[in-house]
Backbone as CSV, one residue per row, in Angstrom:
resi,resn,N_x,N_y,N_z,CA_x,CA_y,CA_z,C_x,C_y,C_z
1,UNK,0.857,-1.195,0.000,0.000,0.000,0.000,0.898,1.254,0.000
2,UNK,0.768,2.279,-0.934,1.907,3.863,-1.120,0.992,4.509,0.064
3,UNK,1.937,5.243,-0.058,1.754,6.080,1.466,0.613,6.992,0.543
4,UNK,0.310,7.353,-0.549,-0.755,8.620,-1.046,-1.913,7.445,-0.760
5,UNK,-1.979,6.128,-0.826,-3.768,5.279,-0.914,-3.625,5.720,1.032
6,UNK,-2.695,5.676,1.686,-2.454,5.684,3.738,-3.153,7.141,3.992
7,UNK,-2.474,7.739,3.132,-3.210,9.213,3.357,-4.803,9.527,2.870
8,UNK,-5.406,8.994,2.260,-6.544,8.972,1.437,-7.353,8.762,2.554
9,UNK,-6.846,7.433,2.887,-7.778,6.440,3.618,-7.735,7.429,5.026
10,UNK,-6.829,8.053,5.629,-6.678,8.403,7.030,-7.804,9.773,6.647
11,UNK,-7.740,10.361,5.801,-8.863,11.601,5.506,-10.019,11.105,5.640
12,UNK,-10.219,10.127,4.486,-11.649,9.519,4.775,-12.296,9.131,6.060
13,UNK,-11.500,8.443,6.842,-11.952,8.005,8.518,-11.709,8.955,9.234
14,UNK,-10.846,10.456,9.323,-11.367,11.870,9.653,-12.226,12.425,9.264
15,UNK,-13.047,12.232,8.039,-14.274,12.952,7.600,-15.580,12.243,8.217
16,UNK,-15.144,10.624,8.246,-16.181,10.392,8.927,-16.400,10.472,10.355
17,UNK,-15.371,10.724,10.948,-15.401,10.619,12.416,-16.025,12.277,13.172
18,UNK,-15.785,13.333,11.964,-16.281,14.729,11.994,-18.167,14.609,11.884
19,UNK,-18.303,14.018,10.831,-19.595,13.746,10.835,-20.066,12.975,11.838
20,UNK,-19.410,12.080,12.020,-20.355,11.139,13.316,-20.637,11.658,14.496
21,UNK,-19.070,13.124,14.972,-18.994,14.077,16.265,-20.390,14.820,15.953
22,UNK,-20.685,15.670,14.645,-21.409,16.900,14.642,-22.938,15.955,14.478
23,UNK,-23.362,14.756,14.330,-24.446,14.183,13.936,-24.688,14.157,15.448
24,UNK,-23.881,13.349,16.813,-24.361,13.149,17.692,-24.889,14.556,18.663
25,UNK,-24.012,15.872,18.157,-24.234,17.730,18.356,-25.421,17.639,18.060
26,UNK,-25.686,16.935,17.042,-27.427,17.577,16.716,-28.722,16.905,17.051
27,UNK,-28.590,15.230,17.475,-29.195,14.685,18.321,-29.591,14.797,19.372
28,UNK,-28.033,14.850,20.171,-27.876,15.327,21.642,-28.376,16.628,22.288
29,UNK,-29.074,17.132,22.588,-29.493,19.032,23.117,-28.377,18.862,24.025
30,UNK,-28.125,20.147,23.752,-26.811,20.859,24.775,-27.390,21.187,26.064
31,UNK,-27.087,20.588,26.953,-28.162,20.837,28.154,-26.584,21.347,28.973
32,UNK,-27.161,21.730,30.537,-26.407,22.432,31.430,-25.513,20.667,32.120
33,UNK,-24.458,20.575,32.247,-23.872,19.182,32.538,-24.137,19.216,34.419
34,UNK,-24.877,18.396,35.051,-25.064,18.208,36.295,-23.833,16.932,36.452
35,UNK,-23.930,16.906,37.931,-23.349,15.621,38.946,-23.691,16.089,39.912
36,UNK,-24.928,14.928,40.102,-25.413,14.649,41.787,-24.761,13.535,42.606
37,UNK,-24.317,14.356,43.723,-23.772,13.157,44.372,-25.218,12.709,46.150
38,UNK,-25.298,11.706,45.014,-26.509,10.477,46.072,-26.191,10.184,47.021
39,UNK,-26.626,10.380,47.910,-26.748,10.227,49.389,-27.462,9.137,49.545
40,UNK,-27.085,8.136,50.399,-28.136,6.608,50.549,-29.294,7.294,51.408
41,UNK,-30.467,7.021,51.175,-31.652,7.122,51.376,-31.935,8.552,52.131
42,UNK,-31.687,9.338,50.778,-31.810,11.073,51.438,-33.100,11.205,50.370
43,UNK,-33.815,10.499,49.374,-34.150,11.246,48.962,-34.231,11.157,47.459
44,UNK,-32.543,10.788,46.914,-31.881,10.888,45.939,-32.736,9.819,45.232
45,UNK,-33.223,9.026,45.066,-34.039,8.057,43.415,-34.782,8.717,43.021
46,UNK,-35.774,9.631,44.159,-36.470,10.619,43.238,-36.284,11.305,42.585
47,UNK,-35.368,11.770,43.137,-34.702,13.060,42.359,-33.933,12.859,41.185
48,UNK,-33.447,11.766,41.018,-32.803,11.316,40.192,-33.715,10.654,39.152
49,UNK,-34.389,10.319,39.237,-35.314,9.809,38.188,-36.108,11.023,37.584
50,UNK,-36.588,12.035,38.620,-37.126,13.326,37.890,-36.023,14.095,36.967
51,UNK,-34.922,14.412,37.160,-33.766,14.692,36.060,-33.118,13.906,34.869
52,UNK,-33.136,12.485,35.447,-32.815,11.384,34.279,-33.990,11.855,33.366
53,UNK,-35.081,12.242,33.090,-36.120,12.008,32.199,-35.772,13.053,31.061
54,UNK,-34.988,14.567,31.612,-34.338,15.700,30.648,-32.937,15.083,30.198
55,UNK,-32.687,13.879,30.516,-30.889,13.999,30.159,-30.947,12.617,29.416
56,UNK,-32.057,11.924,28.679,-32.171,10.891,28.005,-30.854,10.290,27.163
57,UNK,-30.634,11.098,26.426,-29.332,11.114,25.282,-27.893,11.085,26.102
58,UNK,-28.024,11.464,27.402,-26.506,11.647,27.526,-26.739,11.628,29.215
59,UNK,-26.680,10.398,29.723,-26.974,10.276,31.101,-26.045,8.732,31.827
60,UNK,-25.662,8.668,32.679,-24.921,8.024,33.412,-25.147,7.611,35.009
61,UNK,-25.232,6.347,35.321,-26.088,5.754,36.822,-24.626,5.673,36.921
62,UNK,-23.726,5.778,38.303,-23.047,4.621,38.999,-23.505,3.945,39.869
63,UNK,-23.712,2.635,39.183,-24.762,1.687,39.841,-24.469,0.964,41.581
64,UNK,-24.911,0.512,41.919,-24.757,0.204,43.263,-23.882,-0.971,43.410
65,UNK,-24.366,-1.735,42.417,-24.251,-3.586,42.940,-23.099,-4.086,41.755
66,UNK,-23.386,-3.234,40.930,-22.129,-3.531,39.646,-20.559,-2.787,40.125
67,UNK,-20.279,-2.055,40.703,-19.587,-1.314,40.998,-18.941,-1.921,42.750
68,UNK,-19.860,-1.949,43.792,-19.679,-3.296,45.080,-19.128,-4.356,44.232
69,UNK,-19.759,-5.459,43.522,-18.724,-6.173,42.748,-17.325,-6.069,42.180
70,UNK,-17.616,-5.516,41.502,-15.756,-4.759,41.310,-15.146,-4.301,42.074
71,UNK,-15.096,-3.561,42.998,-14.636,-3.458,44.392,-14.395,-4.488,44.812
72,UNK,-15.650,-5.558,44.835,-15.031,-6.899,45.913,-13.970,-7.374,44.684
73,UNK,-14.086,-7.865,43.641,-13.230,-8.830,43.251,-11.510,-8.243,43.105
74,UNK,-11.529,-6.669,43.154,-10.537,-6.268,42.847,-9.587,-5.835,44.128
75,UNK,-10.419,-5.866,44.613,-9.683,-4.988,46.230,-9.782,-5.972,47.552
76,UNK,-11.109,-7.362,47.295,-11.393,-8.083,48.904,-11.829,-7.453,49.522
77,UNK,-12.995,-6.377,49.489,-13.409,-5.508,50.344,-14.644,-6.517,50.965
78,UNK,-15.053,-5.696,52.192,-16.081,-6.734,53.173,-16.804,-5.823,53.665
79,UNK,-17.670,-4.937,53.080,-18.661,-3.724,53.641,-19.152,-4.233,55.344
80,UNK,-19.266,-5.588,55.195,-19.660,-6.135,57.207,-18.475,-5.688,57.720
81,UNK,-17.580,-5.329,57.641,-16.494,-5.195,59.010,-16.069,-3.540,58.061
82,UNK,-16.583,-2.498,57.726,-16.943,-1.099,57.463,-15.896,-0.894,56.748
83,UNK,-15.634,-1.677,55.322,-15.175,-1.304,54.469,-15.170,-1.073,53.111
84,UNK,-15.817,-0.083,52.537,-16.887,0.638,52.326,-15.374,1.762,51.663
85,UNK,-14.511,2.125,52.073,-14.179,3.375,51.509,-13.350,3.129,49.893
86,UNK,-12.583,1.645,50.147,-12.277,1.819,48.309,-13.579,1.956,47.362
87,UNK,-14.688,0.906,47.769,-16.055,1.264,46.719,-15.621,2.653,47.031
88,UNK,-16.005,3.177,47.367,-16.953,4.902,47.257,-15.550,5.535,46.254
89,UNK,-14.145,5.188,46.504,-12.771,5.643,45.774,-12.834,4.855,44.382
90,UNK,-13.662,3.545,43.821,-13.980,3.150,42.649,-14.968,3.962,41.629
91,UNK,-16.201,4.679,42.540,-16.702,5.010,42.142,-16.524,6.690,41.533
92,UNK,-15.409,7.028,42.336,-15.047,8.647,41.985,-14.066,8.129,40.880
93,UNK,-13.658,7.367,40.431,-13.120,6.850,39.359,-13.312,7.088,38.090
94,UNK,-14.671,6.112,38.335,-16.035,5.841,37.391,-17.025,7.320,36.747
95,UNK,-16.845,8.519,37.426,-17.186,9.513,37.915,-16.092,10.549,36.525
96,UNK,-15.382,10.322,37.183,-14.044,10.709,36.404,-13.776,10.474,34.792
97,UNK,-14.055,9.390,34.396,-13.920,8.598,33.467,-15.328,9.104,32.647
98,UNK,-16.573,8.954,33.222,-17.538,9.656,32.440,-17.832,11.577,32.334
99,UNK,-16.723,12.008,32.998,-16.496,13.887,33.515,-15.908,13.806,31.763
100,UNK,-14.831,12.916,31.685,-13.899,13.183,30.631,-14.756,13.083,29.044
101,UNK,-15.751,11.941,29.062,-16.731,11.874,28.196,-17.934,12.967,28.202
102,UNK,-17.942,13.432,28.654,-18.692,14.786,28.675,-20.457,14.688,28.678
103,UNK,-20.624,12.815,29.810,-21.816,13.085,29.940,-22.258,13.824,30.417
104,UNK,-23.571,14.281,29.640,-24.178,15.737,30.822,-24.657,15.672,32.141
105,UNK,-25.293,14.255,32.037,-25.529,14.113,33.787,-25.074,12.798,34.466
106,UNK,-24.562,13.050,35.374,-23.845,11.781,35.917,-24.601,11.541,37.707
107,UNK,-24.905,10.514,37.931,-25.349,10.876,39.323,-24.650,9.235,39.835
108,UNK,-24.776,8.915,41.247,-24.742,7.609,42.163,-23.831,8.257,43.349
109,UNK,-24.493,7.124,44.088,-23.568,7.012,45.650,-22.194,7.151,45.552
110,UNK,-21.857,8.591,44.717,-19.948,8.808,44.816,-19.977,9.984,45.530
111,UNK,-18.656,10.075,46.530,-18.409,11.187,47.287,-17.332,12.299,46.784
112,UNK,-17.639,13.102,47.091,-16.799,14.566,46.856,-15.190,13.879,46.757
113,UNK,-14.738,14.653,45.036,-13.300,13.957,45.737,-12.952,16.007,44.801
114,UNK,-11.770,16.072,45.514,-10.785,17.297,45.128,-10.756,17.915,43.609
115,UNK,-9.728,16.719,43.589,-8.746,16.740,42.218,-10.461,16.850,40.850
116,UNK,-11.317,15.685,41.321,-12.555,15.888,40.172,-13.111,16.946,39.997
117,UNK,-13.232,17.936,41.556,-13.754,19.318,41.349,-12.872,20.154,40.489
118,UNK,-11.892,20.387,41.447,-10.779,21.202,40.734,-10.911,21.355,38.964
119,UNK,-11.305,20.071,38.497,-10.956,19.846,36.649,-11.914,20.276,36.253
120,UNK,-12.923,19.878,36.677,-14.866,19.779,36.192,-15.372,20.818,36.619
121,UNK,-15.242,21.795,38.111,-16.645,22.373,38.655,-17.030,23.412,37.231
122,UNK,-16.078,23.896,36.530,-16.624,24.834,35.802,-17.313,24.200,34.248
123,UNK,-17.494,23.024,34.522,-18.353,22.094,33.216,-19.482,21.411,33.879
124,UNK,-19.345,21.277,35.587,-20.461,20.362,35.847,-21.113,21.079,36.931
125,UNK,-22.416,21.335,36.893,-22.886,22.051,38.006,-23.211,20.856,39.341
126,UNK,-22.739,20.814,40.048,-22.101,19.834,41.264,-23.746,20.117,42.590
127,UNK,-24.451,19.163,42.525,-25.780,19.358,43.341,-25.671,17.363,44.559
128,UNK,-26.647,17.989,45.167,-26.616,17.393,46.595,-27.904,17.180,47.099
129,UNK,-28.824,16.206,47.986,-29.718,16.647,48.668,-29.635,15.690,50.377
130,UNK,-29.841,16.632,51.303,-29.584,16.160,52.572,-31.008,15.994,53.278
131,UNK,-30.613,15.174,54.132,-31.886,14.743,54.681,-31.891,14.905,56.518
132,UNK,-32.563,14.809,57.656,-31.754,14.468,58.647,-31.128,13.483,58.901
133,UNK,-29.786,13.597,59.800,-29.377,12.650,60.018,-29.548,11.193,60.315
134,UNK,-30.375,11.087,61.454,-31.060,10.333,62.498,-32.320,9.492,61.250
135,UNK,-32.910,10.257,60.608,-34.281,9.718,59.883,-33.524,8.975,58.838
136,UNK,-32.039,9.399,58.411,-31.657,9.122,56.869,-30.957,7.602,57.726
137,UNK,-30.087,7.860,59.261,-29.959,6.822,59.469,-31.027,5.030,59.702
138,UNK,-31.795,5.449,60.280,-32.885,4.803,60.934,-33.499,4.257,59.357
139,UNK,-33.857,5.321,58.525,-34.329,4.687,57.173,-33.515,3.048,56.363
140,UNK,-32.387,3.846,56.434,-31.535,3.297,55.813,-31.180,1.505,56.410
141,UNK,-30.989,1.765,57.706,-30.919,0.428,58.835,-32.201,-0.512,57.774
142,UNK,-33.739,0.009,58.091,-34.640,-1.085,57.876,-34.870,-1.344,56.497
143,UNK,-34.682,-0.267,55.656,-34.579,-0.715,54.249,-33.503,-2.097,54.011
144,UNK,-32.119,-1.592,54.388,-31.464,-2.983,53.898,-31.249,-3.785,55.027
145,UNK,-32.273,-4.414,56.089,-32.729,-5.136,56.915,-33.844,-5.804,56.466
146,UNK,-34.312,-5.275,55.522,-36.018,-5.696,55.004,-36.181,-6.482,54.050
147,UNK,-35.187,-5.447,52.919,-35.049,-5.338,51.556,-34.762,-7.470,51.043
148,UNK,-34.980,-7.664,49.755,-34.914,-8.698,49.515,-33.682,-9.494,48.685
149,UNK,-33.406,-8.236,48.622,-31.983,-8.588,47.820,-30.770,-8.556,48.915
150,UNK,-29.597,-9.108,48.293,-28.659,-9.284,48.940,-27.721,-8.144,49.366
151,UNK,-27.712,-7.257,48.316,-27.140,-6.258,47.897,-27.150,-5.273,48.949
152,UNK,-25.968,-5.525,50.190,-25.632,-4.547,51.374,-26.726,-4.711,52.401
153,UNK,-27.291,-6.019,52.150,-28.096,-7.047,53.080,-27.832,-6.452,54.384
154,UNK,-28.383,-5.944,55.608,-28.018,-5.838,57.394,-28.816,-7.126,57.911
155,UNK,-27.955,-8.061,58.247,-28.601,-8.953,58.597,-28.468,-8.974,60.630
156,UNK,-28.243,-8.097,61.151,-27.911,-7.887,62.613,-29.681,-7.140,62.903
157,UNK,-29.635,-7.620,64.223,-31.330,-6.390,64.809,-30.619,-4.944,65.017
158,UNK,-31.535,-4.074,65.463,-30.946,-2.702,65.609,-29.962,-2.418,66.661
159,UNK,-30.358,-2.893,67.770,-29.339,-3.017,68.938,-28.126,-3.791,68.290
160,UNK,-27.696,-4.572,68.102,-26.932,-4.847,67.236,-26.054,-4.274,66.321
161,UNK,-26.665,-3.900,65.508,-25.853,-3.255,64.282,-25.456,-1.874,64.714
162,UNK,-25.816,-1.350,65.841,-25.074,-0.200,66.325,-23.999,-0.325,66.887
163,UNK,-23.738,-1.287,67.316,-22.114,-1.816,67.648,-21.282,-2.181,66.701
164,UNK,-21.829,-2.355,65.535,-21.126,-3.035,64.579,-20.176,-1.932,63.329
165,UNK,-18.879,-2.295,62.497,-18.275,-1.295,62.156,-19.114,-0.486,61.220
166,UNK,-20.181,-1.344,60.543,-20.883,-0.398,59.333,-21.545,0.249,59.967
167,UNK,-22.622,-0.369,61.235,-23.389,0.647,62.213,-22.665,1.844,62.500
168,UNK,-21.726,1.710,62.533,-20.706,3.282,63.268,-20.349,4.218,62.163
169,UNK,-20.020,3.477,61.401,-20.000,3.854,59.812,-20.949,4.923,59.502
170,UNK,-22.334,4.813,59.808,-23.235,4.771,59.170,-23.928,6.334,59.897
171,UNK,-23.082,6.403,61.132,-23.622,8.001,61.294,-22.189,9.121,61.142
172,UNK,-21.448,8.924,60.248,-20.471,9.733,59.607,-20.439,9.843,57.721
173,UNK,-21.599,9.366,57.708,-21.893,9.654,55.904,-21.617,10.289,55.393
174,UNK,-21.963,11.503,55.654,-22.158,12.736,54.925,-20.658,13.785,55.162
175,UNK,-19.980,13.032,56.704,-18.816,13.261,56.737,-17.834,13.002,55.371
176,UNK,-17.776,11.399,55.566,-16.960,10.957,53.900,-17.519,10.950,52.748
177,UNK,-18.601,11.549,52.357,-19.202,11.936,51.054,-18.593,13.304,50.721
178,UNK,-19.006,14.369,51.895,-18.063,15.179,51.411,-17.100,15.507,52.130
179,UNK,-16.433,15.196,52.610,-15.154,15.185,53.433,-14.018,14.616,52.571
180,UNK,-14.236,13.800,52.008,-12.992,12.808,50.741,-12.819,11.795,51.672
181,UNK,-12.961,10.848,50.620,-11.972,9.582,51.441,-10.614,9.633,51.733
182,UNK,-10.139,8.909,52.779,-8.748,8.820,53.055,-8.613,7.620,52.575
183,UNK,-7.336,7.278,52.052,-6.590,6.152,52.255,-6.289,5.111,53.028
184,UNK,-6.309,6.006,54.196,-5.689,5.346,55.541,-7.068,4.625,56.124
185,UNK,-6.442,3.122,56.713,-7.036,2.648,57.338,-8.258,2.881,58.655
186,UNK,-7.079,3.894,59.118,-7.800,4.143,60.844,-7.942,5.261,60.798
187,UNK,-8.216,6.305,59.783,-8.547,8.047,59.292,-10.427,7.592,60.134
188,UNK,-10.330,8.494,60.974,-11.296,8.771,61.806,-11.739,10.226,61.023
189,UNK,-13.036,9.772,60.625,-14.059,10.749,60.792,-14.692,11.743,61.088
190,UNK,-14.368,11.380,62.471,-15.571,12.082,63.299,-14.980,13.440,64.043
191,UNK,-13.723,13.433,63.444,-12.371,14.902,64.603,-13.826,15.888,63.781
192,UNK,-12.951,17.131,64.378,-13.256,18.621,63.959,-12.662,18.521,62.865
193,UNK,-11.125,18.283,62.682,-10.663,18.564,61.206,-11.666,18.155,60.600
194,UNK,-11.893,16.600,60.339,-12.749,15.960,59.605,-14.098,16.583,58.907
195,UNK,-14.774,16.879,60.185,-16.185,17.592,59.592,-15.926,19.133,59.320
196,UNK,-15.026,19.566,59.526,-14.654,20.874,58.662,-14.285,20.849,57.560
197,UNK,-13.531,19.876,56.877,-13.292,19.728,55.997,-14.381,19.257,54.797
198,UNK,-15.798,18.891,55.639,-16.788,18.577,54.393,-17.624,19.725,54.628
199,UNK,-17.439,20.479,55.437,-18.270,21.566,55.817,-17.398,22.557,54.402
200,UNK,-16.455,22.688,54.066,-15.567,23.676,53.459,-15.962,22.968,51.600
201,UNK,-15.828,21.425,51.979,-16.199,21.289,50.621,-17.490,21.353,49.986
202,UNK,-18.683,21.142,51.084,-20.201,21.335,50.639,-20.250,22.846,50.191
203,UNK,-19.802,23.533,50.423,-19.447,25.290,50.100,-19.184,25.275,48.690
204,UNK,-19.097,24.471,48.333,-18.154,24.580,47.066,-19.548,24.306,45.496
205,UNK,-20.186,23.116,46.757,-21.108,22.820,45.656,-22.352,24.098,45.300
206,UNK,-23.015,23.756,44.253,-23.772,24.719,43.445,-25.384,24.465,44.305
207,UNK,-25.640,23.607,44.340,-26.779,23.285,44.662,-27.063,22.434,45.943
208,UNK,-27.854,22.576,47.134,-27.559,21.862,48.371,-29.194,21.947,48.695
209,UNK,-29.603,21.147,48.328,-31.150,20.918,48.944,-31.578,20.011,49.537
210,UNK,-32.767,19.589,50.189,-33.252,19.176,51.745,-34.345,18.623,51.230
211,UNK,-34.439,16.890,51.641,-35.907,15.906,51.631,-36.664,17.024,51.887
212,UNK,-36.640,17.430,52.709,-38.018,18.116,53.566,-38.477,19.227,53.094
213,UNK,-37.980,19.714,51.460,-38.182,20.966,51.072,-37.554,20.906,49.533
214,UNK,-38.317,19.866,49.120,-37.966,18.858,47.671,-38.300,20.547,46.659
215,UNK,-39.546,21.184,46.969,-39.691,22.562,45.907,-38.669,23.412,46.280
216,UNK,-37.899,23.707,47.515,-36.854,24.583,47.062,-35.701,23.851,46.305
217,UNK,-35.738,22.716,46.252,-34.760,21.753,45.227,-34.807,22.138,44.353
218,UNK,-35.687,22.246,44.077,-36.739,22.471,42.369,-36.393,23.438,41.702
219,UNK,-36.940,24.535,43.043,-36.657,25.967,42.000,-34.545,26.007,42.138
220,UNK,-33.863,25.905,43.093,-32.837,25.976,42.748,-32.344,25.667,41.507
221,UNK,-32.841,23.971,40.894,-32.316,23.360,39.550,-32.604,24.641,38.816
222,UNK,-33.748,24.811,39.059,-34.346,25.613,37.683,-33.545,26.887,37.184
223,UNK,-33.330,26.850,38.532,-32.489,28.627,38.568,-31.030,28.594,37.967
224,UNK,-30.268,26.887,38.336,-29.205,26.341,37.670,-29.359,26.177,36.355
225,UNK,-30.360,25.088,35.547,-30.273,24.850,34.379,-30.992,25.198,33.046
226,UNK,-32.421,26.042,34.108,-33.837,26.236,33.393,-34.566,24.749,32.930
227,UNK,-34.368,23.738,33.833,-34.856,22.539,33.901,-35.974,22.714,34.773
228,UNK,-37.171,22.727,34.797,-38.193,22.136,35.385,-38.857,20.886,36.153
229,UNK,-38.315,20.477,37.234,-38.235,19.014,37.895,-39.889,18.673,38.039
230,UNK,-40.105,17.483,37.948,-41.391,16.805,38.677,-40.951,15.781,39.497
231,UNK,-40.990,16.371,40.931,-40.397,15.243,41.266,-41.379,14.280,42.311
232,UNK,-41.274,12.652,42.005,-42.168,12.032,42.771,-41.809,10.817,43.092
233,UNK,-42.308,10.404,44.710,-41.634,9.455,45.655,-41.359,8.218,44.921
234,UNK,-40.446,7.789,44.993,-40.217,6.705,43.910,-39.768,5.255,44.538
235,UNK,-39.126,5.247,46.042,-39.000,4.024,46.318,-39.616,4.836,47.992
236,UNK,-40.135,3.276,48.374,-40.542,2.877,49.545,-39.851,2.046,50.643
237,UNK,-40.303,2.294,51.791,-39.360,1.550,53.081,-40.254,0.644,52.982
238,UNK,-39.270,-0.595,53.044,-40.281,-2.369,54.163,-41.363,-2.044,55.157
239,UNK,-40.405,-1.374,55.631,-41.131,-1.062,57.071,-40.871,0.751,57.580
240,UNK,-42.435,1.399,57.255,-42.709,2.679,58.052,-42.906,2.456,59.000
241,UNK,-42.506,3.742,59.845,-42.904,4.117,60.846,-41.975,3.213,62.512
242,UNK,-41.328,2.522,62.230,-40.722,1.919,63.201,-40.860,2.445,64.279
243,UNK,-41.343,1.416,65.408,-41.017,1.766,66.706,-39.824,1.319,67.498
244,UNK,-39.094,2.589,68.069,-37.954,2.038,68.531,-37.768,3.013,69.679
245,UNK,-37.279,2.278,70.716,-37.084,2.886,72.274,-36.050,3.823,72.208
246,UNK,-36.869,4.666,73.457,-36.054,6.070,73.891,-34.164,5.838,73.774
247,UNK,-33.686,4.387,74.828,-32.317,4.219,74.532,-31.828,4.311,73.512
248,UNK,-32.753,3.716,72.210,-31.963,2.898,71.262,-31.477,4.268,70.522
249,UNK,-32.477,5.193,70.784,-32.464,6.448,69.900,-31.657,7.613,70.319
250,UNK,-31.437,7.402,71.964,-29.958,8.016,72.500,-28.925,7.593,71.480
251,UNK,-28.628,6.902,71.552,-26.970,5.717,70.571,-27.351,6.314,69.856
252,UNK,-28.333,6.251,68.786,-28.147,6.443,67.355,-28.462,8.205,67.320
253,UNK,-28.566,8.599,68.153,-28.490,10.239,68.368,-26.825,10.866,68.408
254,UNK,-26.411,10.013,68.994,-24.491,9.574,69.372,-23.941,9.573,68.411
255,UNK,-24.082,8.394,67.641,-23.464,8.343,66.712,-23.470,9.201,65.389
256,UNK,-24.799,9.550,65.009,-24.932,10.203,64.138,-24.371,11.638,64.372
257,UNK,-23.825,11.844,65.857,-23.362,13.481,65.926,-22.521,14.284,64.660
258,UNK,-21.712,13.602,64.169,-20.810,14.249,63.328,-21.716,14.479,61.983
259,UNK,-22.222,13.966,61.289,-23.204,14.238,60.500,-24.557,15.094,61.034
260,UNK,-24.896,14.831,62.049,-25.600,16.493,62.437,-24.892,17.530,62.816
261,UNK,-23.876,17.727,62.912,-23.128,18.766,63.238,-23.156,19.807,61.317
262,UNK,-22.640,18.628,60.494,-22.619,18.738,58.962,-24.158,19.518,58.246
263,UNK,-25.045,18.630,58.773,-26.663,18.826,58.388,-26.768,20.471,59.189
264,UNK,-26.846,20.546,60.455,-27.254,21.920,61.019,-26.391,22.971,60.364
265,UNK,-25.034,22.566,60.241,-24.425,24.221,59.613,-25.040,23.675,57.648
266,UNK,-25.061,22.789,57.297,-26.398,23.156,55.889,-27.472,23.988,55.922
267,UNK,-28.278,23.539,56.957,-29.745,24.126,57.134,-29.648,25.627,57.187
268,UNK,-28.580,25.544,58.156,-28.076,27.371,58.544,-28.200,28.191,57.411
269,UNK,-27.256,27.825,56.767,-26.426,28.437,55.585,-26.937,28.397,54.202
270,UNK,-27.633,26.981,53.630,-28.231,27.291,52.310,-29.618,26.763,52.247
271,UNK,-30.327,26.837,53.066,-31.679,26.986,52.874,-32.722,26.104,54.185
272,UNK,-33.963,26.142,54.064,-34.652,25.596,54.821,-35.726,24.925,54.400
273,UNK,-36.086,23.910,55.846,-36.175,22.948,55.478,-36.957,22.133,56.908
């Protein structure tokens, strides 16, 4: 083959690769590029399903159970003994990898990492929704206590699983969502540095809205993208309404401190709820 048929041919598969870019430009609507970062049972399927419906053409889940898999097979991770932080460091990965593809909306259970803001905030408008602590904890316990799938199964009673490492885990959320993961094994949570440091990075984000005040969610997007949300309850608990004793709700008042410390300076500061 002469190098003039090498050159022919390399034009031709640049002309088509121009057309195939500007064909998917004209399919695709240029919408405003979001990343919500999902909070376990704040809220977030609704919300996420009311925005997935504008971002059809160019939208991205990081899924729950596909992503826990890869984690386990790649790393030996064991979410029962509260290890939990490479997933959430797979998933800012995954996060990363679709920032660079320029889906417009990307959402799942990934936490605030630095270096992704730093590249993206000025391509991705970076949104959130918080819930209380205590309700998001308590929810969360009987859903995957109930739930039928395996998938982050709590198979302990409540007294129980508050002793346990994911139980403890489980009222510093919103700490390592936006706080960043550490590396380190025994990186505690719960200091002042710690929750200052997600207190400094929730600042950062564009949008910070509250279960309990889903229409100021609303109009915020709107005010972000000129998107119009409908948003409606989309998954259900096993079990409403739980009754659970004055003690049990001391502990889990305890534990969850560092994440209400996080939630009250929210409420303060960007809206109510």
């Amino acid at each position: 083959m002469n190098n003039k048929f090498k050159t022919r041919e390399m034009d031709i598969s640049l002309i088509k690769w121009k057309i195939k870019q500007n064909l998917r430009k004209l399919l695709i609507p240029n919408k405003t590029k979001v990343f919500f970062i999902h909070i376990p049972k704040s809220g977030g399927t609704s919300i996420d399903k009311a925005i997935a419906k504008h971002y059809r053409h160019s939208y991205s889940r990081i899924e729950d159970s596909p992503s826990h898999q890869t984690a386990k097979m790649l790393y030996g991770i064991d979410i029962e003994k509260g290890e939990s932080s490479r997933l959430l460091q797979l998933r800012e990965q995954l996060v990363i990898y679709e920032m660079f593809k320029e889906i417009q909306y990307i959402s799942g259970h990934v936490s605030y990492n630095t270096q992704t803001w730093e590249k993206f905030h000025q391509q991705y408008v970076y949104i959130t929704c918080l819930r209380h602590p205590v309700k998001r904890y308590i929810s969360n316990y009987f859903y995957n206590a109930f739930k039928e799938s395996d998938h982050f199964k709590i198979k302990e009673d409540l007294p129980t699983f508050l002793t346990t490492p994911r139980g403890q885990e489980g009222g510093f959320e919103y700490i390592r969502y936006f706080g960043g993961i550490s590396d380190r094994v025994d990186y505690d949570y719960t200091t002042s540095a710690a929750i200052k440091r997600a207190k400094d990075n929730l600042d950062k984000l564009a949008i910070i809205g509250f279960l309990e005040n889903l229409e100021d969610f609303s109009l915020k997007f709107r005010h972000y993208t000129g998107t119009k949300l409908k948003i409606s309850h989309r998954r259900k608990n096993p079990v409403s309404n739980p009754d659970i004793d004055r003690e049990t709700m001391k502990k889990i008042n305890k534990i969850c401190a560092p994440d209400l410390e996080l939630f009250e300076y929210a409420k303060k500061k960007f809206g109510r709820c």
